[in-house]
C-alpha positions as CSV (number, residue, x, y, z in Angstrom):
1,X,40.9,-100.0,-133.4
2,X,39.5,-101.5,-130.2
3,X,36.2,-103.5,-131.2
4,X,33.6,-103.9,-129.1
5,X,33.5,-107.3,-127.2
6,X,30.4,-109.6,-127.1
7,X,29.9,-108.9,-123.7
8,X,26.8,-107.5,-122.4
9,X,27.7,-103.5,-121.5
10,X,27.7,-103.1,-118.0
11,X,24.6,-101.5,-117.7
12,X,23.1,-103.1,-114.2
13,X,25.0,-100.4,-112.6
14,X,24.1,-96.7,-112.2
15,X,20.7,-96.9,-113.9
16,X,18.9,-93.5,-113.1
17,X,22.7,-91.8,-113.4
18,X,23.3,-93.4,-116.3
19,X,20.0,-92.8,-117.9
20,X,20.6,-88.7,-117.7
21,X,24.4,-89.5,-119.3
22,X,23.2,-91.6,-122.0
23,X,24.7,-89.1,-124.7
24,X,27.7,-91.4,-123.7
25,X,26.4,-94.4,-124.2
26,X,26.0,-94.5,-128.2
27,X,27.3,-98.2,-128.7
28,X,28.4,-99.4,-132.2
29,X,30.6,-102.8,-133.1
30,X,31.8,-101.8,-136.3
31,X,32.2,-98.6,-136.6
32,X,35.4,-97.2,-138.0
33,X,37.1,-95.2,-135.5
34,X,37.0,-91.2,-137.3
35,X,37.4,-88.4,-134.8
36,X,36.6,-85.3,-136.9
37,X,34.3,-84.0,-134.5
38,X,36.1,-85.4,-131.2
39,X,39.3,-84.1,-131.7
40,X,40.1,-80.4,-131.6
41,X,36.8,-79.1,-130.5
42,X,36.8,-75.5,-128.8
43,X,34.3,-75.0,-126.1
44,X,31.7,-72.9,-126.6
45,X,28.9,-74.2,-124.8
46,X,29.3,-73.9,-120.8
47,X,32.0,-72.3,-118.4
48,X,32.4,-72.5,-114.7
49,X,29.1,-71.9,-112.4
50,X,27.1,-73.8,-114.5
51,X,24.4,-76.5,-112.6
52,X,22.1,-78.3,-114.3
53,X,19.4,-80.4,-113.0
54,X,17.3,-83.1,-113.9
55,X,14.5,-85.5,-112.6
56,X,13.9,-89.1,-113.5
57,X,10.8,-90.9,-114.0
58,X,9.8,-94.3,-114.0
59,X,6.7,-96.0,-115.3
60,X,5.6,-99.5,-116.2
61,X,1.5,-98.1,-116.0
62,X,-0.5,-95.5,-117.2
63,X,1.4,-93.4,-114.3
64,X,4.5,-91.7,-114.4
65,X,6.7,-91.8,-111.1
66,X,9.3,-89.5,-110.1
67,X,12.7,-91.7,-108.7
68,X,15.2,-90.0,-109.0
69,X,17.3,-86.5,-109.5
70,X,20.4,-86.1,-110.6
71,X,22.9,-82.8,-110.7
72,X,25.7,-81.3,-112.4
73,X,28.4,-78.7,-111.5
74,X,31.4,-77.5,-113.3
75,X,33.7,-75.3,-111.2
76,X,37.8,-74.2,-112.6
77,X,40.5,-75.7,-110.9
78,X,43.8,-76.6,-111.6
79,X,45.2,-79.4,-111.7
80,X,48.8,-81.1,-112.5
81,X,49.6,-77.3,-113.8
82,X,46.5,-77.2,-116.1
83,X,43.8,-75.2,-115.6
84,X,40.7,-77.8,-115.9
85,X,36.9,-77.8,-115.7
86,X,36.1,-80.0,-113.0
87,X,32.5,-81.8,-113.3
88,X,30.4,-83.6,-110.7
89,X,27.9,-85.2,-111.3
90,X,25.8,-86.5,-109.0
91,X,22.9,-89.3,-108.6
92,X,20.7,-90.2,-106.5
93,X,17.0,-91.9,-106.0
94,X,14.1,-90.0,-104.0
95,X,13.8,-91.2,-100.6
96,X,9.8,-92.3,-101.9
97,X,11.5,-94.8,-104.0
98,X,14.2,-96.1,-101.6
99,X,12.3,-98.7,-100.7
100,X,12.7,-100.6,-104.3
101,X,16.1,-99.0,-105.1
102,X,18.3,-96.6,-103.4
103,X,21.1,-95.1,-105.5
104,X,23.9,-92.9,-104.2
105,X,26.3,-92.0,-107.3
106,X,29.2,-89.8,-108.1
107,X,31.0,-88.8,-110.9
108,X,33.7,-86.7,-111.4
109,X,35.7,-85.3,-114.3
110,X,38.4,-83.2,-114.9
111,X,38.9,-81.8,-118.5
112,X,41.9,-79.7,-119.5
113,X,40.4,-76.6,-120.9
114,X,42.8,-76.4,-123.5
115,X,42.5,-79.5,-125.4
116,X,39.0,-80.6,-124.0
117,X,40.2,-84.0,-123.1
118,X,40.2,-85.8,-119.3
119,X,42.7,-85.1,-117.2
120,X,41.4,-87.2,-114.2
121,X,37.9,-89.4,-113.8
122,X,37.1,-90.7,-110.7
123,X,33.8,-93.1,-110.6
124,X,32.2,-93.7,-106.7
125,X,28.9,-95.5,-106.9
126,X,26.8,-96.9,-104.3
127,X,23.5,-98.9,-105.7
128,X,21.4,-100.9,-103.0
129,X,25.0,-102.2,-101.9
130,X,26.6,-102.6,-105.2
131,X,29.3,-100.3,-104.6
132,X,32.3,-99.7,-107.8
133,X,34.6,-97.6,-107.4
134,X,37.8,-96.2,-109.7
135,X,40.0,-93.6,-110.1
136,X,41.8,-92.8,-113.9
137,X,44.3,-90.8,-115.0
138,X,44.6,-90.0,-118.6
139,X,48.6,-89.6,-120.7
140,X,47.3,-88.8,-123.7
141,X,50.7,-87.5,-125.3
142,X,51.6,-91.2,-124.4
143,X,48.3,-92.6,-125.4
144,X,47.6,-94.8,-121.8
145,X,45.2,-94.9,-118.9
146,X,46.0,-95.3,-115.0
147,X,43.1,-96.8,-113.5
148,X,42.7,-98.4,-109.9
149,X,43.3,-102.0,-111.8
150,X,45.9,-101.5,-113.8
151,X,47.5,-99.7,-117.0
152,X,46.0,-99.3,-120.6
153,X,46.5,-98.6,-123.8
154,X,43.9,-95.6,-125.1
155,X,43.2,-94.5,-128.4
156,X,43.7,-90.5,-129.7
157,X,41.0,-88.1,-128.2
158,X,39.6,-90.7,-125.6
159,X,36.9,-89.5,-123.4
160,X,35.4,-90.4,-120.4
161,X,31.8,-91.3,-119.8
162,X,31.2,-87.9,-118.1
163,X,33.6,-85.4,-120.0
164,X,32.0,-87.1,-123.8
165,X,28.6,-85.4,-122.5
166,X,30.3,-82.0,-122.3
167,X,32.3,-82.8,-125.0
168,X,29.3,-84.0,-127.2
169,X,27.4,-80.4,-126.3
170,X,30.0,-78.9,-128.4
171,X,29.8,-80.7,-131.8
172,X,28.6,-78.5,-134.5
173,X,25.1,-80.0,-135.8
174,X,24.8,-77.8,-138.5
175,X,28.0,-79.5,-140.5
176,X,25.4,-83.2,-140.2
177,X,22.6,-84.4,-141.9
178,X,19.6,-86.6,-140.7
179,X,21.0,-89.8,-140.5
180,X,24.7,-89.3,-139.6
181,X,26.4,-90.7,-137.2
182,X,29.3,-89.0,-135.0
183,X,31.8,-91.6,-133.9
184,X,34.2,-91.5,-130.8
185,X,36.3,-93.6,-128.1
186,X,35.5,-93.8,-124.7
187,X,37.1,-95.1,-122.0
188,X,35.1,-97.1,-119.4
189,X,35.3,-100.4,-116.5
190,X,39.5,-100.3,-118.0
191,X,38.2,-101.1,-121.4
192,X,38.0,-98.9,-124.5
193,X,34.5,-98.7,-126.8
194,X,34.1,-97.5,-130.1
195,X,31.0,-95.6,-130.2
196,X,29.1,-93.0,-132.1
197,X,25.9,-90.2,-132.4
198,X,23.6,-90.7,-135.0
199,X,22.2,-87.0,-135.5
200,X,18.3,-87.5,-136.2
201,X,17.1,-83.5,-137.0
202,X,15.6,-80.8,-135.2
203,X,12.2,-80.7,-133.2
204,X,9.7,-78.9,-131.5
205,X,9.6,-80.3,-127.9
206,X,7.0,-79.9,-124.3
207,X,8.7,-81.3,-121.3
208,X,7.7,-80.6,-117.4
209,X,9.9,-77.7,-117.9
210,X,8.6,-76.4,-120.9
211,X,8.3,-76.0,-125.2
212,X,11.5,-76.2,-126.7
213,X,13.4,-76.1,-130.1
214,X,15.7,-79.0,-129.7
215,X,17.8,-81.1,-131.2
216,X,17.3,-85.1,-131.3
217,X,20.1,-87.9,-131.7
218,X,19.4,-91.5,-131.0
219,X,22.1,-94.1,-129.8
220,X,22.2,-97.5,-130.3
221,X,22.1,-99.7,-127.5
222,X,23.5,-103.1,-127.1
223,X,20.7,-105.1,-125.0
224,X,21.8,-105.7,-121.5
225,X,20.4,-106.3,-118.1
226,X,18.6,-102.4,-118.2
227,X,18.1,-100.9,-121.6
228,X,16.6,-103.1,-124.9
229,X,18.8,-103.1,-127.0
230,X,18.8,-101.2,-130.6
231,X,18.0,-97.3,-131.3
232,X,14.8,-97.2,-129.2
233,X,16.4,-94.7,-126.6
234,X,16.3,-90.5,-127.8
235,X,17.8,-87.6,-126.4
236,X,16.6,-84.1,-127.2
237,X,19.5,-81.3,-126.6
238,X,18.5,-77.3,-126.8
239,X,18.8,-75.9,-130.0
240,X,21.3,-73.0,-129.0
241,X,25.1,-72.3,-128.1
242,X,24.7,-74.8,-124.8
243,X,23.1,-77.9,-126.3
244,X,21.7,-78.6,-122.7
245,X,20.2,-82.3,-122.6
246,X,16.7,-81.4,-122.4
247,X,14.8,-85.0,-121.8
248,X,15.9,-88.7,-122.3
249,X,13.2,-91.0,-123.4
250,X,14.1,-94.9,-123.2
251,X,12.3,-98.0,-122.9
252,X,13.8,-100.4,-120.4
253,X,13.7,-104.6,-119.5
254,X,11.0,-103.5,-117.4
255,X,8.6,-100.6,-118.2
256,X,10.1,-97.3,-119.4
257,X,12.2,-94.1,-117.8
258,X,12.1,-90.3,-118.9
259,X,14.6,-87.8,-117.9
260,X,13.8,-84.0,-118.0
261,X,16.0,-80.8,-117.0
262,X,14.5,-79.2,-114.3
263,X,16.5,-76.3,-113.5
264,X,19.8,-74.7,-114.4
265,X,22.2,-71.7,-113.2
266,X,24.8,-70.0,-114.7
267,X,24.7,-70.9,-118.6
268,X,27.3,-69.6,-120.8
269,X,25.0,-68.5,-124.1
270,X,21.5,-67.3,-123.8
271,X,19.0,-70.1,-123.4
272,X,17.1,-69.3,-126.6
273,X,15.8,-72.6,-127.6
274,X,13.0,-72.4,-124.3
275,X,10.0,-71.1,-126.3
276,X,8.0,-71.2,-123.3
277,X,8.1,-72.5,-119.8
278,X,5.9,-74.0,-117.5
């Protein structure tokens, strides 16, 4: 069990990436650590091609502003003899909103296709100068991590901020009731958090793109220096075989930011959930 310290979640970083990868940030400090759904899991929800894209928006008025875009792509490759998914996804601010806050992120994962568990994850962020970068490598027969810093213990079925997203799209929400939550470990900054889903139901949802059926899940937050903290943040994934994130709606410290998919190519199942579009 690795319990989650009283320090505030690094969250002044990456905060238009982030926002669209929030299915990884579910934050709990006492959750027990069960892995039913996180360990095992067979993908059945995207392949290689696939690129999704998503637009953020800002507001702290009546108006809503677009700042940023983010993509991902997920191409085969192989890597240390496994054949893996590699993912990137990237970040970035319009260049109309540079002028408050320019963002240049990248994240990278690669997931063995086998076991659906991180290979490699390589973090390279640039944010108004703030600049992090690190590189992991994951042993999980031996249960450790190799970041840039150092060496760490990890827990069975760790993820990575970017490969528990694709990971997450595969969880069966049909086994869950309103209300339950969905625990797993992630591996992030060379610490390990203990975090979970909390499955809210299905709904019927309008976004710039379009009317959806969609599934909702909450997370809850631990306040930091960009999200309030508690289960005020809520995701809406498609109700189909790809569970595409569809929109992220979250108050922030200072106004408010929604996500919404804008485009995509390449999907593995029929995009059935889109009842009508734009």
């Amino acid at each position: 069990m690795y319990p989650l310290s009283k320090r505030i979640f690094k969250m002044r970083s990456q905060p238009f990436f982030k926002i669209v990868t929030s299915i990884a940030f579910l934050l709990s400090a006492n959750i027990v650590s069960a892995q039913s759904d996180f360990c095992g899991i067979k993908n059945t929800s995207f392949k290689e091609g696939e690129k999704l894209t998503f637009r953020v928006y800002y507001n702290m008025s009546p108006l809503w502003v677009p700042a940023g875009e983010a993509t991902f792509t997920t191409t085969a490759e192989m890597l240390n003899n496994k054949k893996v998914y590699h993912v990137i996804g990237d970040g970035k601010t319009l260049k109309s909103y540079e002028w408050f806050y320019k963002v240049r992120d990248r994240y990278e994962t690669f997931i063995d296709m086998e076991t659906m568990l991180p290979v490699k994850f390589v973090r390279n962020v640039n944010e108004n100068g703030f600049k992090i970068y690190n590189n992991v490598t994951f042993n999980h027969k031996a249960g450790k991590a190799v970041s840039t810093k150092g060496v760490y213990t990890v827990p069975k079925c760790v993820q990575d901020v970017l490969s528990a997203v694709f990971y997450a799209r595969n969880i069966d929400y049909s086994k869950h009731k309103p209300g339950d939550k969905i625990p797993f470990s992630m591996f992030l900054d060379d610490e390990v958090f203990e975090l979970y889903i909390r499955y809210v139901g299905k709904e019927k949802i309008t976004t710039r793109y379009g009317t959806f059926n969609a599934i909702k899940i909450t997370p809850l937050l631990i306040e930091g220096t960009l999200f309030k903290g508690g289960e005020k943040m809520a995701i809406w994934v498609s109700d189909d075989a790809n569970h595409i994130p569809l929109r992220v709606d979250s108050p922030i410290l200072v106004g408010s930011v929604k996500v919404d998919l804008m485009g995509y190519e390449k999907l593995r199942n029929p995009f059935t959930s889109l009842i009508k579009k734009k």
